[in-house]
N, C-alpha and C positions, 0 to 999 in steps of 0.2 A: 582176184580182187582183194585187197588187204582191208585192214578193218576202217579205216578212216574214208575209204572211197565205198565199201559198205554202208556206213551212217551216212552220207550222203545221197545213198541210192535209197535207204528209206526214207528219209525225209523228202525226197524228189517225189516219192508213191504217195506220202503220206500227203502233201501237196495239193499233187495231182486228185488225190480222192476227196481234201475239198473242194478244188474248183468245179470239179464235176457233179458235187453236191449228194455224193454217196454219207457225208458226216455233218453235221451240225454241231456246234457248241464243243462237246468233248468225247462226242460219238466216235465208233472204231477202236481200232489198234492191229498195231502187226508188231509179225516177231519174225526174228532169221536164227537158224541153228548156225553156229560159229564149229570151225574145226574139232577144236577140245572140247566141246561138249557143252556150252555154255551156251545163250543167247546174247544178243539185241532182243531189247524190248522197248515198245513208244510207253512214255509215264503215263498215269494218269492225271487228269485233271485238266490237263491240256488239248485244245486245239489244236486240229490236225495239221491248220494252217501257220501254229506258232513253232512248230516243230523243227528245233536245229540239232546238229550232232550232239552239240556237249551236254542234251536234255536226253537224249538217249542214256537208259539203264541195261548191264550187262546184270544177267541172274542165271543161277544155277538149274538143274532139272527140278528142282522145291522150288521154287519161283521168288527165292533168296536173292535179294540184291547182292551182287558182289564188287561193282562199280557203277557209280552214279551221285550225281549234285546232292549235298543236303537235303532232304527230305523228298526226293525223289522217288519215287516206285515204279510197278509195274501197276496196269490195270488189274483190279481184281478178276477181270474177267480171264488172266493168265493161264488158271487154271485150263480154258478150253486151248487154246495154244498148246500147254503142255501134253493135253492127251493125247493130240494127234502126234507129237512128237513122239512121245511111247507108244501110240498103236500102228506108224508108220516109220519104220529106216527110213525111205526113199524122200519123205518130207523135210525141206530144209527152208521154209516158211510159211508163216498163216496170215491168211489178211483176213479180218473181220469189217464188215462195214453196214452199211443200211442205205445200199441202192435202192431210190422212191418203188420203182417199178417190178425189179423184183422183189422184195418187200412187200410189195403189195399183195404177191403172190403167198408169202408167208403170212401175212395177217387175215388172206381170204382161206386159209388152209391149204391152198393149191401146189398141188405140186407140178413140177415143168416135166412131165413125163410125155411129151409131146415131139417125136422126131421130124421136127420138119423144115430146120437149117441144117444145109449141108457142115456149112464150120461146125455148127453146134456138136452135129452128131460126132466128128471126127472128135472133139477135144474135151466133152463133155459127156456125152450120152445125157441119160437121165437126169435131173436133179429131184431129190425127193426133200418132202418137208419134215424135219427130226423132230420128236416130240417137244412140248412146252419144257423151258427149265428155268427156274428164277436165277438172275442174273447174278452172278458172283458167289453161286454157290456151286456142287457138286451135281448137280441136277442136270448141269448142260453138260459140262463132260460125258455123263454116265448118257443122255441122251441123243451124242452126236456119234458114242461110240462105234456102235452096229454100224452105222453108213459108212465109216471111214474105208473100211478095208476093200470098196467097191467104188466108192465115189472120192471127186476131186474138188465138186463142187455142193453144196448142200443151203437149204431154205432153214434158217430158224424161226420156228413157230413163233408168231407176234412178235418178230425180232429185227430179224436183217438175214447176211448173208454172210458166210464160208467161202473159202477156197485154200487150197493148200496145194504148193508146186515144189518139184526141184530146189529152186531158189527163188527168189522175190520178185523178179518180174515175169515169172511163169504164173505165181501163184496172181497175181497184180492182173498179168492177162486174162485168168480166167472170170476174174472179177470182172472184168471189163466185158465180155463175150457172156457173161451168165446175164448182167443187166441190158444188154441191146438186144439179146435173145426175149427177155422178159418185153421189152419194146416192143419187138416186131410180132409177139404171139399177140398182144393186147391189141393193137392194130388188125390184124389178122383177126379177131377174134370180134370188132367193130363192125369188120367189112363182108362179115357174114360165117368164119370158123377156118381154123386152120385146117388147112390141106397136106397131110404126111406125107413125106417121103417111101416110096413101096418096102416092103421088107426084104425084098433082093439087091435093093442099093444103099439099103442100111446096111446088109451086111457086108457089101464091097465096102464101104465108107471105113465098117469098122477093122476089116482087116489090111484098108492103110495105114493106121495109125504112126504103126512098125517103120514104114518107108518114109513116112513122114518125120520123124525121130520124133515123135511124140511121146513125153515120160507121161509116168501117171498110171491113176488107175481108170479103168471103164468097164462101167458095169453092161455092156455089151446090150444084144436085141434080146436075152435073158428077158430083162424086166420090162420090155417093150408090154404093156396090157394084152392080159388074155385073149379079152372081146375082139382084138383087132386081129 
């Protein structure tokens, strides 16, 4: 994919994650690791729905603009994009955003530590909720750090949501499977408690992954709760 059909493919995601109402107003952002070393990144200030190529900014691993329109930037929130980039090689994008329902999750402290979609378990495992960070500072980096090197997908306390894949619409997928996940547990959880998966076919599920060519990480039946 060359870089002009890349800006199109985030702007396609960026899109799609307003109609789906994961962003409000100027909510989100995403970023793609480029060959040499550089990013795509969405500016700030901008609607996710007004998002065309030539509003996309290229920045350095400093979160340095190195091309982009007049007075264009990156989100401050760059900063958490870049750490997974330095705590992950295998990472070659981040979507942040604030899906109502898992969100919801991250504002009740809850974490999705619950196996009991079979996709889930295969592409996700666990999602845990990372400590509070105030936004645009140092605080969230340092608090999404620890999760990254086990998890794909993660809850920001009082925040929204992570995911980080291969490239943009791996990471875009899991965005998508972490909120419908968050759905079907809420539902479940109405209609009297969710019902897990056994721990003998958690663990077949998780050593498909492989066969499945699933990249990524997963923090496997490890973190599955003690009690269970």
């Amino acid at each position: 994919m060359n870089e002009t059909e890349l800006k199109e493919q985030i702007c396609d995601v960026c899109h799609k994650m307003w109609q789906l109402g994961w962003v409000a107003a100027n909510d989100g952002n995403v970023s793609v690791k480029l060959e040499d070393g550089t990013f795509f990144a969405t500016p700030t200030g901008i609607s996710k729905s007004f998002i065309t190529p030539e509003k996309l900014v290229r920045i350095n691993a400093q979160g340095e603009v190195l091309e982009g329109q007049e007075g264009y930037r990156p989100s401050s929130e760059i900063k958490m994009h870049l750490r997974c980039y330095q705590e992950r090689a295998d990472v070659g994008a981040v979507v942040h955003a604030h899906p109502p329902t898992a969100t919801g999750f991250a504002v009740a402290h809850l974490d999705m530590d619950r196996y009991n979609m079979i996709e889930t378990v295969l592409t996700l495992g666990s999602v845990p909720v990372t400590p509070y960070g105030t936004p645009s500072t140092y605080e969230v980096p340092e608090a999404i750090a620890p999760y990254l090197q086990e998890h794909d997908a993660l809850l920001l306390m009082n925040h929204g949501a992570l995911t980080v894949g291969c490239d943009l619409i791996t990471a875009y997928y899991r965005m998508e499977t972490l909120e419908l996940n968050a759905k079907i547990s809420l539902v479940a959880h109405l209609l009297g408690g969710e019902r897990e998966i056994s721990r003998e076919n958690i663990d077949r599920l998780c050593s498909m992954r492989e066969g499945y060519g699933i990249t990524g990480r997963h923090p496997g039946f490890k973190h599955y709760r003690e009690e269970k």
